[in-house]
C-alpha positions as CSV (number, residue, x, y, z in Angstrom):
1,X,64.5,-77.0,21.1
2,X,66.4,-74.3,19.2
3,X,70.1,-72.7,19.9
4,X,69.0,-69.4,19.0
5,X,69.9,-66.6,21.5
6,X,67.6,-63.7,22.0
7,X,67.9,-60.2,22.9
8,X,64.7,-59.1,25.3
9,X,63.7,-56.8,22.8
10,X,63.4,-59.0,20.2
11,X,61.7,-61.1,22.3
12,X,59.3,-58.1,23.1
13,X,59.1,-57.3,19.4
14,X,58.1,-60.4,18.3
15,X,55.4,-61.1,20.7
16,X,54.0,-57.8,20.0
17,X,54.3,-58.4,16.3
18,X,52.2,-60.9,17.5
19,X,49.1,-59.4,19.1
20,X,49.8,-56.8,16.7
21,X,48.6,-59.4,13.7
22,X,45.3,-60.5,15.8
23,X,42.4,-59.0,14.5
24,X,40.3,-59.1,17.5
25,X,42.9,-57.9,19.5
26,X,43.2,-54.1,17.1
27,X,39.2,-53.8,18.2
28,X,38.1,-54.4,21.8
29,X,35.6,-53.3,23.9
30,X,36.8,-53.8,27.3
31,X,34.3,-53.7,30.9
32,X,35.8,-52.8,34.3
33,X,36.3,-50.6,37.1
34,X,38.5,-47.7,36.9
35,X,41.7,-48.3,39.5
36,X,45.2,-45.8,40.1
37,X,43.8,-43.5,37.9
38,X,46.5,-40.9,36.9
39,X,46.4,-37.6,34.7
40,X,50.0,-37.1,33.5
41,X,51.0,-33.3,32.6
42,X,51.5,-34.3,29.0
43,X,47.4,-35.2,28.7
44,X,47.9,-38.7,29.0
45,X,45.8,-40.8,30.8
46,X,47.4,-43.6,33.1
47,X,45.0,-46.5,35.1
48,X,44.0,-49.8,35.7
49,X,41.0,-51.4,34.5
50,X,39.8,-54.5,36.6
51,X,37.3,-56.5,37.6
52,X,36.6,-59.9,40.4
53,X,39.4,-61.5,38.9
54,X,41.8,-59.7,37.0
55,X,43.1,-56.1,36.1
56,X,45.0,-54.9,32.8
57,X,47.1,-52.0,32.4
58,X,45.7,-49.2,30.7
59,X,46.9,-45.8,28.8
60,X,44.9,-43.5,27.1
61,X,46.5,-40.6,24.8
62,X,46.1,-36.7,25.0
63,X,44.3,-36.6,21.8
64,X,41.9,-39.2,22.7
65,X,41.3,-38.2,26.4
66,X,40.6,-34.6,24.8
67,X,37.3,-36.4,23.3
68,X,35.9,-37.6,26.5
69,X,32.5,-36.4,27.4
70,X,33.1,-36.7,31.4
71,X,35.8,-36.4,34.1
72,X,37.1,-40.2,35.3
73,X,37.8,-41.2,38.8
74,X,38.7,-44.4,40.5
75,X,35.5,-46.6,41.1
76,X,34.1,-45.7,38.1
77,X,32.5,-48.1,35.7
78,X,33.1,-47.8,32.2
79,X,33.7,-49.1,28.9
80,X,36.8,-48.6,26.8
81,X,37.4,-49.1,23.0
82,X,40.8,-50.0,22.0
83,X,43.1,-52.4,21.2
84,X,46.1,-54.4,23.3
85,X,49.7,-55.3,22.7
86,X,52.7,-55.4,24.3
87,X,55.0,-52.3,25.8
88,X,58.0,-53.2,24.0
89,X,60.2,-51.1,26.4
90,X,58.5,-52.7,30.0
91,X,57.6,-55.8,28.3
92,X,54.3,-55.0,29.8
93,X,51.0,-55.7,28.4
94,X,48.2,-53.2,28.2
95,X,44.8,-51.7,27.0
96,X,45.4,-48.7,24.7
97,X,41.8,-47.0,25.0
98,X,40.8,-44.4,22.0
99,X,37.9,-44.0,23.7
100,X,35.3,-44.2,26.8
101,X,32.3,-43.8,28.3
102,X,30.5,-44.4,31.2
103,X,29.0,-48.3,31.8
104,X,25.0,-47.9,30.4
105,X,26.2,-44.3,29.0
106,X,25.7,-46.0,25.5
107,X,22.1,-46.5,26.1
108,X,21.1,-43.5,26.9
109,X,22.9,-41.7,24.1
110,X,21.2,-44.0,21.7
111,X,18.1,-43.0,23.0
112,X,18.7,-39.5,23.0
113,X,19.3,-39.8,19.3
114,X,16.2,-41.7,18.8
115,X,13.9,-38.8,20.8
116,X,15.9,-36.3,18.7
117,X,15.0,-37.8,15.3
118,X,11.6,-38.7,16.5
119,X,10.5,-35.0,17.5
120,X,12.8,-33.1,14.7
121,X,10.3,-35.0,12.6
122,X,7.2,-33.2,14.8
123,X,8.9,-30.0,14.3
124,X,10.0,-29.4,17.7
125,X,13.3,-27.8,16.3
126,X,12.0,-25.7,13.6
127,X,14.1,-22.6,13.7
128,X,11.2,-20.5,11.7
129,X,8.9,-21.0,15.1
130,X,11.7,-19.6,17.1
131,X,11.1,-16.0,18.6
132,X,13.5,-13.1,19.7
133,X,14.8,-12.3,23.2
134,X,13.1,-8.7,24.4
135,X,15.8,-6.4,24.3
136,X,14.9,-5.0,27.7
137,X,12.7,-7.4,29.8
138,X,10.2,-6.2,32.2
139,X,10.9,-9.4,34.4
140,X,12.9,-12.7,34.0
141,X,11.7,-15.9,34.9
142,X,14.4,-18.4,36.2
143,X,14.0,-22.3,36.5
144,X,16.1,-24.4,37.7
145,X,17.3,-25.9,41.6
146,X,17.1,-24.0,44.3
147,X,20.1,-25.3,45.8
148,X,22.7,-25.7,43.0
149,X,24.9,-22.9,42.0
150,X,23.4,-22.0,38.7
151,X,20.2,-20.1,40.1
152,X,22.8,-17.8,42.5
153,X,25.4,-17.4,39.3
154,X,22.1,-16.0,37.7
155,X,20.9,-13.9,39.9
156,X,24.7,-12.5,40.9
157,X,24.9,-11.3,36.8
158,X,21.6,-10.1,36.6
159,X,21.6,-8.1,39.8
160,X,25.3,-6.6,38.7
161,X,24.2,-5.6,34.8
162,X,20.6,-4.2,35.6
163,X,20.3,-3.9,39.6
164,X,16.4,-2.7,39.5
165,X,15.7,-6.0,37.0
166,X,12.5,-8.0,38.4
167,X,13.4,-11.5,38.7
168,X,10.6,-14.4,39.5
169,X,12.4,-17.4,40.5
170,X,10.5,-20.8,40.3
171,X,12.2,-23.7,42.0
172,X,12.4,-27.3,40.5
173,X,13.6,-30.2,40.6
174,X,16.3,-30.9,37.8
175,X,17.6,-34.5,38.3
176,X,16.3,-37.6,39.7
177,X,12.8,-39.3,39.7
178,X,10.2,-36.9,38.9
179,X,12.4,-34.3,37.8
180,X,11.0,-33.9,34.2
181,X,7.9,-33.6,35.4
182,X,8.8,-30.8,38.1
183,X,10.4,-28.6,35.3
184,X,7.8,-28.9,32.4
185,X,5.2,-28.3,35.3
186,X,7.2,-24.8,36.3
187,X,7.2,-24.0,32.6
188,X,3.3,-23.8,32.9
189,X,3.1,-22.1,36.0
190,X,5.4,-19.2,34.4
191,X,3.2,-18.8,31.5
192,X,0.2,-18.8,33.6
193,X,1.6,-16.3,35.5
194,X,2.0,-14.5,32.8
195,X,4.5,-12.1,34.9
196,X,7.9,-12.8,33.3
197,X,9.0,-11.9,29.3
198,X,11.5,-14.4,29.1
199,X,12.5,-17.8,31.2
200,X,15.8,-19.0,31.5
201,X,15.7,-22.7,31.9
202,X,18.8,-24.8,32.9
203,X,20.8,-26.1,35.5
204,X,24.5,-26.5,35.9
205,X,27.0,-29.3,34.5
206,X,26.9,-32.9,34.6
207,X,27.0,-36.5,33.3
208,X,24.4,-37.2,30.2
209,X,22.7,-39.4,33.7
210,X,22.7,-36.1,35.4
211,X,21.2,-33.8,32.7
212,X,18.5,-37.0,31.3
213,X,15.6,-34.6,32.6
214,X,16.5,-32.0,29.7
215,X,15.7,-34.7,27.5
216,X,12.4,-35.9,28.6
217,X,9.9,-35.0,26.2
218,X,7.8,-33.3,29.2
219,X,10.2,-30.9,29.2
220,X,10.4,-30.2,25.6
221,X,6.9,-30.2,25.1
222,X,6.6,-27.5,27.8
223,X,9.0,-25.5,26.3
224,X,7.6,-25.8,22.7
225,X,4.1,-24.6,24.2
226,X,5.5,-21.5,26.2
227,X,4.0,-18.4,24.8
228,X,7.2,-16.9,26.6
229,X,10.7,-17.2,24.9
230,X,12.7,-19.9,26.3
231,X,16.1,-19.8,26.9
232,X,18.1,-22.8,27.6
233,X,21.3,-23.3,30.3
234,X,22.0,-26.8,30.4
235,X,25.3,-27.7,31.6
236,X,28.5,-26.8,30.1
237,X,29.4,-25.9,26.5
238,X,30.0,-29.3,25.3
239,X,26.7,-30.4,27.0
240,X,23.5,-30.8,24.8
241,X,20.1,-31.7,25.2
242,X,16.9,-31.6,23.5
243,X,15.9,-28.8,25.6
244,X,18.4,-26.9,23.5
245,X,17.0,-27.2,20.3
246,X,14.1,-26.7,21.6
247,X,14.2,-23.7,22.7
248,X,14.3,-20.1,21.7
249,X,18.4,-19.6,22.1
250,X,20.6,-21.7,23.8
251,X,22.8,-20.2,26.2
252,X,26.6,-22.2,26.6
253,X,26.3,-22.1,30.8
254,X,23.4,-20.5,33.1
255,X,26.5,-17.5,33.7
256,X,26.4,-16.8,29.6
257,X,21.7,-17.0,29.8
258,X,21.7,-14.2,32.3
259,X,24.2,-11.7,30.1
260,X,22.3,-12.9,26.9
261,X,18.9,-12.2,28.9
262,X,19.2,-8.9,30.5
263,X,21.5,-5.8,28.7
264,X,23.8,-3.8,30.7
265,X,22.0,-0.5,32.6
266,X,24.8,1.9,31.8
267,X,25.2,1.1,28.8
268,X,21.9,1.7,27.4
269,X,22.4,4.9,29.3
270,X,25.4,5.8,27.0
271,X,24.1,4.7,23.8
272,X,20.4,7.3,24.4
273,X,23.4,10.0,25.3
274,X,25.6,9.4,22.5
275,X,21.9,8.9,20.4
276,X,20.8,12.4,21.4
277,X,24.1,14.5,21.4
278,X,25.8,13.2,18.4
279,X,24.3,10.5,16.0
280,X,21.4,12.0,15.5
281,X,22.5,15.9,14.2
282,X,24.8,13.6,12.4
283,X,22.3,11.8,10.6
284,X,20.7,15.2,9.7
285,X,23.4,16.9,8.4
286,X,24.3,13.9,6.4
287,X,20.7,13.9,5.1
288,X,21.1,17.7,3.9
289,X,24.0,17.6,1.8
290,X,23.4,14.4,-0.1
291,X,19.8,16.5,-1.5
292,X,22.2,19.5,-1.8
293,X,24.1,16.9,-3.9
294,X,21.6,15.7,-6.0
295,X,20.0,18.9,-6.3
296,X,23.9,20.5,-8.0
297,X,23.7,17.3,-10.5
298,X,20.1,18.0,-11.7
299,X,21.3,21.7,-12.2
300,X,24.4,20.9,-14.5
301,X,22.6,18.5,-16.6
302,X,22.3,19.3,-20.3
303,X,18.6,19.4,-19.8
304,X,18.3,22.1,-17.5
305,X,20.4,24.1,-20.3
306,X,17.3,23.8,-22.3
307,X,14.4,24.8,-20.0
308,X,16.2,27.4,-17.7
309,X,12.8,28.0,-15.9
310,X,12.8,25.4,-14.5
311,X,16.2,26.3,-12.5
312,X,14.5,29.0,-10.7
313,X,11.6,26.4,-9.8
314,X,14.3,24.2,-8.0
315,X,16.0,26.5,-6.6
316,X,12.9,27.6,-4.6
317,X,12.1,23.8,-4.1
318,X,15.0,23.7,-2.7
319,X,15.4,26.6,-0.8
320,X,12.4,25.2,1.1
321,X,13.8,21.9,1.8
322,X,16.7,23.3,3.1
323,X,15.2,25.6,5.8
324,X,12.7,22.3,6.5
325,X,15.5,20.1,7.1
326,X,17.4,22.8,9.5
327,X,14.8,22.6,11.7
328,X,14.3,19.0,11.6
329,X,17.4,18.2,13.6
330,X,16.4,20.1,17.1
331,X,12.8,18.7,16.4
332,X,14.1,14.9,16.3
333,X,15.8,16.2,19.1
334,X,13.4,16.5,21.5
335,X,11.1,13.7,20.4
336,X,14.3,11.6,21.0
337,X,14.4,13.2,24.5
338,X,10.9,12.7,25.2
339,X,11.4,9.2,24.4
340,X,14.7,8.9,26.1
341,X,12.9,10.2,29.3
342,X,9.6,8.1,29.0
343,X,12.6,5.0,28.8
344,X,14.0,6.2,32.0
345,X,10.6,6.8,33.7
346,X,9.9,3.2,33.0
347,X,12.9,1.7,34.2
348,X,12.7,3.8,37.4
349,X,8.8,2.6,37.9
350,X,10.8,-1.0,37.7
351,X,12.8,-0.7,40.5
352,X,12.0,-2.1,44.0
353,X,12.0,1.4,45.7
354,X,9.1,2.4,43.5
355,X,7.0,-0.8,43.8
356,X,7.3,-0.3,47.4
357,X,6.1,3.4,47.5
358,X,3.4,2.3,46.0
359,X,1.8,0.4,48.7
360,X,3.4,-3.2,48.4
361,X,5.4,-5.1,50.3
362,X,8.6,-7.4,49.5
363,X,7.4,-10.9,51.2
364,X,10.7,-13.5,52.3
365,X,11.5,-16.3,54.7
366,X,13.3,-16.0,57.5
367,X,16.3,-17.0,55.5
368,X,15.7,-14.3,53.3
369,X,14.7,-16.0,50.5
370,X,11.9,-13.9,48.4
371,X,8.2,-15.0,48.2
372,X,6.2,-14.6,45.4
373,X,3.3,-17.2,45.9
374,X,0.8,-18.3,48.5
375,X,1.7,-22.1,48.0
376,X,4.7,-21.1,49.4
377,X,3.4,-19.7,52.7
378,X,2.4,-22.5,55.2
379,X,0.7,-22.2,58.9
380,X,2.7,-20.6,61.4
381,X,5.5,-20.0,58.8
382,X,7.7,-16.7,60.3
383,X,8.0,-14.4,57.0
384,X,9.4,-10.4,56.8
385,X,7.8,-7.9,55.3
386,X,10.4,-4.8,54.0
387,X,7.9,-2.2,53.2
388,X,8.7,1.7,51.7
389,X,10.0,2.8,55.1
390,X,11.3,-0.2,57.0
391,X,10.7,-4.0,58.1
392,X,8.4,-6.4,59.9
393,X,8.3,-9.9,61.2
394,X,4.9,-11.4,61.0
395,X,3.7,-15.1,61.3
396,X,0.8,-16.9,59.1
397,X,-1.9,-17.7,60.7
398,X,-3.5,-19.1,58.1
399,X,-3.0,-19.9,53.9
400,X,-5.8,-19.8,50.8
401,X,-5.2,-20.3,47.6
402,X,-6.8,-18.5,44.6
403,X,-8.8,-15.2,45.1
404,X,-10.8,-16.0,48.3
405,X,-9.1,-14.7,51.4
406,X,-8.4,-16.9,54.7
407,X,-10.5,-17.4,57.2
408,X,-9.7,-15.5,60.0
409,X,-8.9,-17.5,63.4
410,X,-11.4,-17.8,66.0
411,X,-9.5,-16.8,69.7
């Protein structure tokens, strides 16, 4: 037995010189349950990792939590890389976690590299296949759940940046059993359709678990197939799947797909005005004096000085360019015009109000919610019909799919 006397925190330095010195201690991989979890204002993280039989104190710094993939909660399985010693301060032993993730998260992530590398080599992701958004689309087809909050945060942009856009929204199914197969299957049905010029294709944020469908190869094979341009709205800005190199364009959020997808209404208002009023005569006028330019510089060449006739000859030439290109602006004018009002003409034939005047009707449920197929109609279903002058209330009395018409009901 020694004499020696020690201070606590030499006692706390030493065993943490300790643990400090064990190898296996400096690189852990730790399995538990998330317990008191705390986020401190600083960035840290604060909680408990346990499991049937014991719990260890864990802290987790800003720069590492800033690197996590998902939100943790208490209850929440996971695995954390670190290493442990001792709290010299607290004398208080603990996890110090550089990084996390979800228990069986690991898996999946592997295996999401493994179908990446696997159909990059097919040339699923070639960027030369990839085609151009349509500037103005004559319809845009949306995919994704009809419950969740990115088909309304869609349709809220859309409606505010072009209000007469023509949207053709196809449900599915985007997590769970069966979801892959519900979303590639709406792929087809749009391109068989053949209604909209672009699909946006997404859903909102959520755990890799939660987005898996995106990833299916289902899905990406649909989208690789579509003769419509894709674009894809998968979760958050962080979030990727193979849907997104798949696709046409990849859109950070569903929000960010429907401003990429469909251009402002008054603006491309201003830009035909400012187009018809100023750039153009602009343009012309430009066009004139660089040929008066060139014209001066031909004339006070040396060679001119030697063949004077030929002055007179240019001077003619032009003489006739220049009364060609003053008429040129008011001509480009009015073709511009012409165009700008054939432009308008079609976006007004794309508004509700006209479809309607021309003898159709807008179907919906008695929720409101548009119909655009007959699978969607069922036996005694109550629907509305807004026609061009007002509303109905009917009920089905009966459904047929394809071009035959239902049989009419005997009394």
């Amino acid at each position: 037995m020694t004499d020696r006397i020690l201070t606590v925190t030499q006692l706390n330095d030493y065993v943490a010189a300790i643990l400090n010195g064990d190898p296996m201690l400096r690189a852990l991989k730790v399995q538990g349950e998330i317990s008191g979890f705390k986020r401190h204002s600083s960035g840290h993280l604060y909680f408990m990792l346990k499991d049937e039989n014991a719990v260890i104190r864990c802290v987790m710094f800003r720069s590492a939590a800033l690197t996590l993939r998902f939100a943790p909660q208490d209850g929440m399985h996971v695995i954390v890389d670190g290493y442990a010693s001792l709290y010299t301060r607290d004398g208080q032993f603990q996890l110090y976690a550089q990084a996390m993730q979800k228990e069986g998260e690991g898996e999946l992530y592997k295996r999401f590299l493994l179908l990446k590398a696997r159909l990059e080599a097919m040339g699923y992701f070639d960027a030369a296949r990839k085609r151009p958004i349509p500037a103005l689309p004559r319809c845009v087809g949306v995919i994704t759940s009809p419950t969740g909050a990115a088909v309304q945060d869609i349709i809220e942009i859309i409606r505010r940046r072009f209000p007469s856009m023509d949207i053709q929204f196809c449900p599915a199914q985007v997590q769970g059993t069966g979801a892959a197969e519900d979303i590639a299957d709406a792929v087809r049905r749009m391109n068989g359709a053949k209604r909209a010029s672009v699909l946006i294709v997404g859903r909102g944020g959520g755990s890799i678990e939660d987005l898996w469908a995106f990833n299916e190869p289902a899905v990406v094979k649909a989208i690789y197939e579509s003769t419509i341009p894709v674009v894809s709205a998968v979760g958050h800005e962080t979030d990727f799947t193979l849907a997104d190199f798949t696709a046409d364009l990849r859109a950070p959020t569903p929000s960010a797909a429907a401003e990429l997808c469909v251009p402002e209404y008054a603006v491309l208002l201003q830009r035909a005005d400012e187009l018809a009023s100023v750039r153009l005569p602009r343009a012309m006028l430009r066009s004139v004096a660089v040929k008066r330019e060139r014209v001066e510089l031909l004339l006070r060449a040396r060679g001119f000085s030697l063949a004077g006739h030929n002055v007179s000859i240019l001077r003619e030439r032009l003489k006739t360019q220049t009364q060609k290109l003053s008429r040129l602006p008011a001509q480009l004018l009015r073709e511009q015009r012409n165009a700008l009002q054939g432009t308008l003409n079609r976006l007004a034939s794309l508004s509700p109000g006209a479809v309607l005047a021309r003898g159709f009707a807008i179907v919906s449920d008695a929720e409101g919610r548009l119909l655009g197929e007959a699978g969607e109609l069922s036996k005694d279903m109550e629907i509305l019909l807004r026609m061009r002058d007002g509303t109905a209330r009917a009920r089905i009395e009966d459904v047929a799919i394809g071009n035959n018409p239902p049989e009419r009901s005997r009394p």
